[in-house]
C-alpha positions as CSV (number, residue, x, y, z in Angstrom):
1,X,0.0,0.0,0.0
2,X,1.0,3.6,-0.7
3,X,0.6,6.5,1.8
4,X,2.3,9.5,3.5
5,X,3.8,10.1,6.8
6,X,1.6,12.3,8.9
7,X,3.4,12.5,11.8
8,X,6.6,11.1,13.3
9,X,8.3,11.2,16.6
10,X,11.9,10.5,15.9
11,X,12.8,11.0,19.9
12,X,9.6,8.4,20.6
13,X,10.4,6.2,17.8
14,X,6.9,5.9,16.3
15,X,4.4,7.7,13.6
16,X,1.7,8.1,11.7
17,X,0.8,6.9,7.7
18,X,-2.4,8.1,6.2
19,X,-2.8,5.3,3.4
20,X,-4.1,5.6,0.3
21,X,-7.6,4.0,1.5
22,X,-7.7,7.0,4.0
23,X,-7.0,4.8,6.8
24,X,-4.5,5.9,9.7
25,X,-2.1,3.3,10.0
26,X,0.9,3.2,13.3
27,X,4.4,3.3,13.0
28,X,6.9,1.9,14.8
29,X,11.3,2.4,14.2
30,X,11.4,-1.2,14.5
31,X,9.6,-1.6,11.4
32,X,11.6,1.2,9.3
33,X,14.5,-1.0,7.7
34,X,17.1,1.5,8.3
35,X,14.8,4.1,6.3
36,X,14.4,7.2,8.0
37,X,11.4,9.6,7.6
38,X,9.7,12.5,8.1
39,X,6.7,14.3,8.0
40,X,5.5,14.4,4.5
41,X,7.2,11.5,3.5
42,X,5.3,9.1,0.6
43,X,5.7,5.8,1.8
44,X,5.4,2.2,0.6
45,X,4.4,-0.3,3.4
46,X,2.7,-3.7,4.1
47,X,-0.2,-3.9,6.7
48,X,0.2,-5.7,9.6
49,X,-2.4,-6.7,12.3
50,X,-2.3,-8.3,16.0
51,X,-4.0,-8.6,19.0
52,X,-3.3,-4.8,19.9
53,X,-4.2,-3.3,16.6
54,X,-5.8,-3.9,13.3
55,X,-3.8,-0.7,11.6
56,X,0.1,-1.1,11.6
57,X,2.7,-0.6,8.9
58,X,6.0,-2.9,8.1
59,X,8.0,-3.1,5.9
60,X,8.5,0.7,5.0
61,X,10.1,1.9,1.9
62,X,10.8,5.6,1.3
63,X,9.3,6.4,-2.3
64,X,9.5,10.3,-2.3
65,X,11.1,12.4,0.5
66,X,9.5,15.7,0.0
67,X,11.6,17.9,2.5
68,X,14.9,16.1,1.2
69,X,14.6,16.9,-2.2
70,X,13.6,19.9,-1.4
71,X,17.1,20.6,0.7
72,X,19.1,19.3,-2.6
73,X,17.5,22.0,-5.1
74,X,15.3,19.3,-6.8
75,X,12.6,21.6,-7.1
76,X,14.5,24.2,-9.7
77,X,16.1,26.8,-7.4
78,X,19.2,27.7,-8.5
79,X,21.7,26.9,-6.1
80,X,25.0,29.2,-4.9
């Protein structure tokens, strides 16, 4: 499923993803892969569900990362 990352708590180590169904799904670093992300974020991630929650994300890839482009010039802004 495809979604972005609506909020994130680096120091707490957990998140938000509003999928593309318009479903909140939960976050959790332990789930990342080594990807890191931020607010904004589009996001490609299974669903996973336990005893605690029907609505958690694994297996998180970073598709587009928004406010890293945008720190590189991607968006046509001349740079120094």
């Amino acid at each position: 499923m495809i979604g972005r990352v609506t909020k994130y708590f680096e120091d707490k180590g957990y998140g938000f993803i509003r999928g593309d169904n318009n479903q909140t799904y939960f976050i959790h670093q332990s789930k990342l892969n080594g990807e890191h992300v931020e607010c904004g974020y589009l996001v490609y991630f299974d669903v996973c569900t336990d005893d605690r929650a029907d609505n958690k994300a694994m297996n998180i890839s970073v598709i587009e990362a928004t406010e890293r482009n945008r720190r590189n010039n991607r968006y046509g802004k001349k740079g120094k």
